[in-house]
TORMI-982620 format. One record per atom (N, C-alpha, C): atom name; y, z, x; residue in one letter. Coordinates in steps of 0.001 Angstrom, whole numbers. Example, Ala and Ser with C-alpha at 12.3 -4.5 7.8 and 13.67 -1.06 7.14 Angstrom:
BEGIN
  a       Y       Z       X r
  N   -5690    7800   13190 A
 CA   -4500    7800   12300 A
  C   -3300    7800   13200 A
  N   -2250    7080   12850 S
 CA   -1060    7140   13670 S
  C      30    7870   12900 S
***
This chain:
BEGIN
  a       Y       Z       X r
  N  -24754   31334  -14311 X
 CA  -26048   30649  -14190 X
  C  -26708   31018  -12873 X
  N  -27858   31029  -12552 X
 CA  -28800   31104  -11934 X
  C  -29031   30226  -10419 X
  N  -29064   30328   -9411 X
 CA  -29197   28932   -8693 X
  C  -29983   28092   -9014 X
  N  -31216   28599   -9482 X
 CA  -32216   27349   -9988 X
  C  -31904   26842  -11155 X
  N  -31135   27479  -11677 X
 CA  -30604   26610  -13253 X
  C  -29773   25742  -12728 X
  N  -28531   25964  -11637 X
 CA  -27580   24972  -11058 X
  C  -28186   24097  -10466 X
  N  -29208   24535   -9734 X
 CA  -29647   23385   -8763 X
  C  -30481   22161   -9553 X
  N  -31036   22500  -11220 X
 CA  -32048   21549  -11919 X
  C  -30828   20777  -12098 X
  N  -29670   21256  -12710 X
 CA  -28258   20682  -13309 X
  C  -28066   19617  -12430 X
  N  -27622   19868  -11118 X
 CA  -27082   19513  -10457 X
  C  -28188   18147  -10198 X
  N  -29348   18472  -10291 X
 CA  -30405   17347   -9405 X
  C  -30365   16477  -11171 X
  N  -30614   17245  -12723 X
 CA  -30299   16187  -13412 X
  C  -29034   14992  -13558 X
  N  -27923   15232  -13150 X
 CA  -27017   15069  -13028 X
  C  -26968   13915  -11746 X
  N  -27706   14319  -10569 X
 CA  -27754   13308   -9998 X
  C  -28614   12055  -10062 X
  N  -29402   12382  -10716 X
 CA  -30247   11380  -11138 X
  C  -29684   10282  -11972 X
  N  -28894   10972  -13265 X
 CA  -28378   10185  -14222 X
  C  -26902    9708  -13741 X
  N  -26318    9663  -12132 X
 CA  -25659    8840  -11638 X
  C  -26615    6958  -11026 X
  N  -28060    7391  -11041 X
 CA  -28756    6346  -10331 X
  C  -29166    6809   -9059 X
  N  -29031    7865   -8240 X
 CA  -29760    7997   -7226 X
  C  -31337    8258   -7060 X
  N  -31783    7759   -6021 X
 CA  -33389    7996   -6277 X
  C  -33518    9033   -5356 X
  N  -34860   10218   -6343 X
 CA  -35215   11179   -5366 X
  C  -36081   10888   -4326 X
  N  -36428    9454   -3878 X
 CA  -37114    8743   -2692 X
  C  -36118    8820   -1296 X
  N  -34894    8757   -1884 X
 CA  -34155    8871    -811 X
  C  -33525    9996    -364 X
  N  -33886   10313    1211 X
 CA  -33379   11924    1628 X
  C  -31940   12197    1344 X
  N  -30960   11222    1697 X
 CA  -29474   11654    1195 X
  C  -29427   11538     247 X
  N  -29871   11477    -899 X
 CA  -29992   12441   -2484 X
  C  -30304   14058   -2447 X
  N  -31345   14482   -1797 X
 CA  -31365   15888   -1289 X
  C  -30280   16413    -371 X
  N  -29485   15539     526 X
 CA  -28471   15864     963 X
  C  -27194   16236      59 X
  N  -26880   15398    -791 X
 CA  -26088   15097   -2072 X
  C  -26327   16303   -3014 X
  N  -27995   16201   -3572 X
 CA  -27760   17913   -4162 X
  C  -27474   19181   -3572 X
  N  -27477   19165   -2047 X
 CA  -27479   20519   -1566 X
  C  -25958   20599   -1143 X
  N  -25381   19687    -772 X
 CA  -24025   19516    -626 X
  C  -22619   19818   -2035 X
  N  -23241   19441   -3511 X
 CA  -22444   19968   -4673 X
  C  -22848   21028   -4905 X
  N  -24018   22005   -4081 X
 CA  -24382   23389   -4216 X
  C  -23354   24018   -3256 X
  N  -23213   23467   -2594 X
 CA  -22438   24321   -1572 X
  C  -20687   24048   -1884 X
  N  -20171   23393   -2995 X
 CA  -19176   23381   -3609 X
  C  -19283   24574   -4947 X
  N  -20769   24700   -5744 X
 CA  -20486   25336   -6251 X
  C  -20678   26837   -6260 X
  N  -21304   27112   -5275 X
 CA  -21278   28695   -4239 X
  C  -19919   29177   -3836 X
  N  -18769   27750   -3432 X
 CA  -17736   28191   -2821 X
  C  -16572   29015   -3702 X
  N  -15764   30111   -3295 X
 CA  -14998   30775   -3784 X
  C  -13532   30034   -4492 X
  N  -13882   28848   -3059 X
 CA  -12261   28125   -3104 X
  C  -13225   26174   -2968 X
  N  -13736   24969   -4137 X
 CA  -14158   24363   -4459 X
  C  -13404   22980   -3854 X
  N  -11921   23396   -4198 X
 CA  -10823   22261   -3974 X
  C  -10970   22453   -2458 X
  N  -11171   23079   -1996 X
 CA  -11158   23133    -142 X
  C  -11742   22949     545 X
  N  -13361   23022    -153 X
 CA  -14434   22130     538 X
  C  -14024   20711     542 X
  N  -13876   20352    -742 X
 CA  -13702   19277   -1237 X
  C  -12717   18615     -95 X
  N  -11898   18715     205 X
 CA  -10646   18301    1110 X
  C  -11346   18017    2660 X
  N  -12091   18384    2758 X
 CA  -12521   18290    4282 X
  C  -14667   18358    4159 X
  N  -14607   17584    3576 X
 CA  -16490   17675    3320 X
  C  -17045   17081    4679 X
  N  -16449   16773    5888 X
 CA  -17327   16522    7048 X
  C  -17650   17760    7483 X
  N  -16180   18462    8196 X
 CA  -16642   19826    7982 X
  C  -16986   21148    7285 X
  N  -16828   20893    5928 X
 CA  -17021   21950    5160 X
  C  -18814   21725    4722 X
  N  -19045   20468    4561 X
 CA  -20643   20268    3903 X
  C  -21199   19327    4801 X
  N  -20991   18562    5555 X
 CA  -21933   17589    6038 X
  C  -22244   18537    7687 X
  N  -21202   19559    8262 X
 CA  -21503   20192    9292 X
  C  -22219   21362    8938 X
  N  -21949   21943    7516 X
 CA  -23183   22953    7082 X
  C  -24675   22718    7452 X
  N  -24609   21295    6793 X
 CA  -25822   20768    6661 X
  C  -26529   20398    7891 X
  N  -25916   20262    8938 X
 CA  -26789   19843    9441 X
  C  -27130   21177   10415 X
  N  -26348   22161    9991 X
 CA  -27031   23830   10722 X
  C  -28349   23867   10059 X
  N  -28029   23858    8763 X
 CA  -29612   23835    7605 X
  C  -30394   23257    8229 X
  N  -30399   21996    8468 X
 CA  -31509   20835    8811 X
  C  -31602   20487   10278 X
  N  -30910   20988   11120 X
 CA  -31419   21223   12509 X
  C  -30737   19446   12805 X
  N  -29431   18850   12556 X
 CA  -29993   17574   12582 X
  C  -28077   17702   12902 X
  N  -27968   16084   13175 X
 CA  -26621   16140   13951 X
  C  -25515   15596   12463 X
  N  -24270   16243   12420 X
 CA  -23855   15984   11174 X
  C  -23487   14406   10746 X
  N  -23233   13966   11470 X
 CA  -23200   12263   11628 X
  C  -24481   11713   10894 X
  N  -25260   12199   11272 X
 CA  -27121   11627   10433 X
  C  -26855   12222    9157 X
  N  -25830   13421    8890 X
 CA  -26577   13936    7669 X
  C  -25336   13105    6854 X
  N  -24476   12512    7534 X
 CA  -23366   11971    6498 X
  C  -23933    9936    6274 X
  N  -24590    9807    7351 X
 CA  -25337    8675    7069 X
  C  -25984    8696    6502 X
  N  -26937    9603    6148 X
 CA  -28111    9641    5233 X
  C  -26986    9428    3659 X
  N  -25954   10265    3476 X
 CA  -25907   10934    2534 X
  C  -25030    8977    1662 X
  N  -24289    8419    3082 X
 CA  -23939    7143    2507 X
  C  -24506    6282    2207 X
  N  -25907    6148    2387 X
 CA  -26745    5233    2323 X
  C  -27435    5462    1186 X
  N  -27643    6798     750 X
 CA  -27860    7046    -625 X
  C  -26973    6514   -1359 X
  N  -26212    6813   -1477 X
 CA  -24413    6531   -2259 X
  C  -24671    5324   -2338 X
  N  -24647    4404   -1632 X
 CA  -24541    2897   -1219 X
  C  -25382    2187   -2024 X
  N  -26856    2761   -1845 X
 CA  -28313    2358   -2849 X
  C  -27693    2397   -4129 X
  N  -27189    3788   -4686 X
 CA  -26963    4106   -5993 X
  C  -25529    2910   -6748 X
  N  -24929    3327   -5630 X
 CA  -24233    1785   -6918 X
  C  -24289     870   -6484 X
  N  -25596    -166   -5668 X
 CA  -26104   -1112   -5758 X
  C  -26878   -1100   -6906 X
  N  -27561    -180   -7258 X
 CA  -28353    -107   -8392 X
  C  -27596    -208   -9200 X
  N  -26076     701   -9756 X
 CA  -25543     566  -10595 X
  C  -24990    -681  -11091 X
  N  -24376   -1458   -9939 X
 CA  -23711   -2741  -10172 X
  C  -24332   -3604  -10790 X
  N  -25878   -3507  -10005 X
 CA  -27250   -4628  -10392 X
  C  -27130   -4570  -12082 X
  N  -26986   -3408  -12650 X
 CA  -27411   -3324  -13881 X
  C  -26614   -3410  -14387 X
  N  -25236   -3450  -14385 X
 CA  -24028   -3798  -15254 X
  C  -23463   -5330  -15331 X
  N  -22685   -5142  -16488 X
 CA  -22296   -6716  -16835 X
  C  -21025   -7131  -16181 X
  N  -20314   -5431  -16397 X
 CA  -19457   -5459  -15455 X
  C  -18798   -5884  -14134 X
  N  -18498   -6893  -13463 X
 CA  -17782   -7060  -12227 X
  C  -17213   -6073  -11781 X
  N  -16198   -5692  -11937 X
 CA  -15621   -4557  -11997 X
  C  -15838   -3422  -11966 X
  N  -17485   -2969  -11756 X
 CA  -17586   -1601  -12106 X
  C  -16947    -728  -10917 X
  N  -16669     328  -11239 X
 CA  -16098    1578   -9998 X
  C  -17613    1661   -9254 X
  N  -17530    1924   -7659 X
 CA  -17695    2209   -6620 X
  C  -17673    3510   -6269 X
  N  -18619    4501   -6210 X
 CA  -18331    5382   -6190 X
  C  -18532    6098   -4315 X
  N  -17716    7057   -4065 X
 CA  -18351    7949   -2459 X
  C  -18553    8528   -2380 X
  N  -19053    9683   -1650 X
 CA  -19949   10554   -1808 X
  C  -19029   12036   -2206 X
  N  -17793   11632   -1640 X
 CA  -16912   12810   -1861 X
  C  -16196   12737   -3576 X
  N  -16585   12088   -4185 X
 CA  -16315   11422   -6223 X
  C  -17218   12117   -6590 X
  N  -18871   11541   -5863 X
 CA  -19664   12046   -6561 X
  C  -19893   13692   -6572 X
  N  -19504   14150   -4917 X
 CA  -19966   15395   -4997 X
  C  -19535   16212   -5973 X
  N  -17788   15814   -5981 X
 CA  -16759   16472   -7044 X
  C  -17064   16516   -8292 X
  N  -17144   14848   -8909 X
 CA  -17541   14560  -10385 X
  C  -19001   15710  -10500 X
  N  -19666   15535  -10174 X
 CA  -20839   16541  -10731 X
  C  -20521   17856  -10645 X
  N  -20052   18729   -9646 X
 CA  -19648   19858   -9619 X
  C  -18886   20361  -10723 X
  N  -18024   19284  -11033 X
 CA  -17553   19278  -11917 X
  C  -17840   19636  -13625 X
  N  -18992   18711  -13389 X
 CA  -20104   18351  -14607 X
  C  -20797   19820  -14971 X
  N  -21116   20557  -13890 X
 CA  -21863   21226  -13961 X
  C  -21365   22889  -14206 X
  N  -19996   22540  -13946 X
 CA  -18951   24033  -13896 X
  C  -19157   24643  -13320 X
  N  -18848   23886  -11871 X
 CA  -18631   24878  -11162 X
  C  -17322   24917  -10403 X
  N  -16318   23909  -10872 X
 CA  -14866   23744  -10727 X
  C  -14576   24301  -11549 X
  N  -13612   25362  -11420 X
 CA  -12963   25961  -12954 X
  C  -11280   25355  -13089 X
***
């Protein structure tokens, strides 16, 4: 696939977890399961995502990686507040940013 075919995937995909594209750590979030699915070795980002994606990111964005991992929890945080709000569930799973990055990457095949 294409990057722009991965990257629509990836941004449908995040959407239909509940994140809003109002919030910048959702753009953090899609560019971060891009950079899992660019990687040669997926499970190894995965293992260390402060420095493998949240210190990428903030070379990208000129910005200190601490902001870009706050941004990226506060998205996370919104999204299953939203989720919880809407379920009947008590119980629902909680998700972090390192589930979600995986689960979609996942979704999207780019874990083989």
């Amino acid at each position: 696939k294409g990057d722009n075919i991965i990257r629509e995937d990836i941004k449908k995909e995040v959407i239909n977890y509940g994140y809003s594209l109002a919030n910048l750590g959702t753009f953090y979030i899609i560019d971060s399961i891009e950079i899992v699915c660019k990687s040669d070795n997926p499970i190894k980002i995965l293992k260390d995502i402060e420095n493998n994606i949240y210190k990428n990111l903030a070379k990208k964005y000129k910005q200190n990686w601490k902001t870009i991992k706050s941004n990226i929890v506060n998205a996370t945080n919104n999204m299953n507040n939203l989720r919880y709000s809407k379920s009947e569930n008590s119980k629902i799973l909680r998700y972090s940013p390192k589930m979600v990055i995986g689960d979609i990457a996942d979704k999207v095949k780019c874990i083989k």
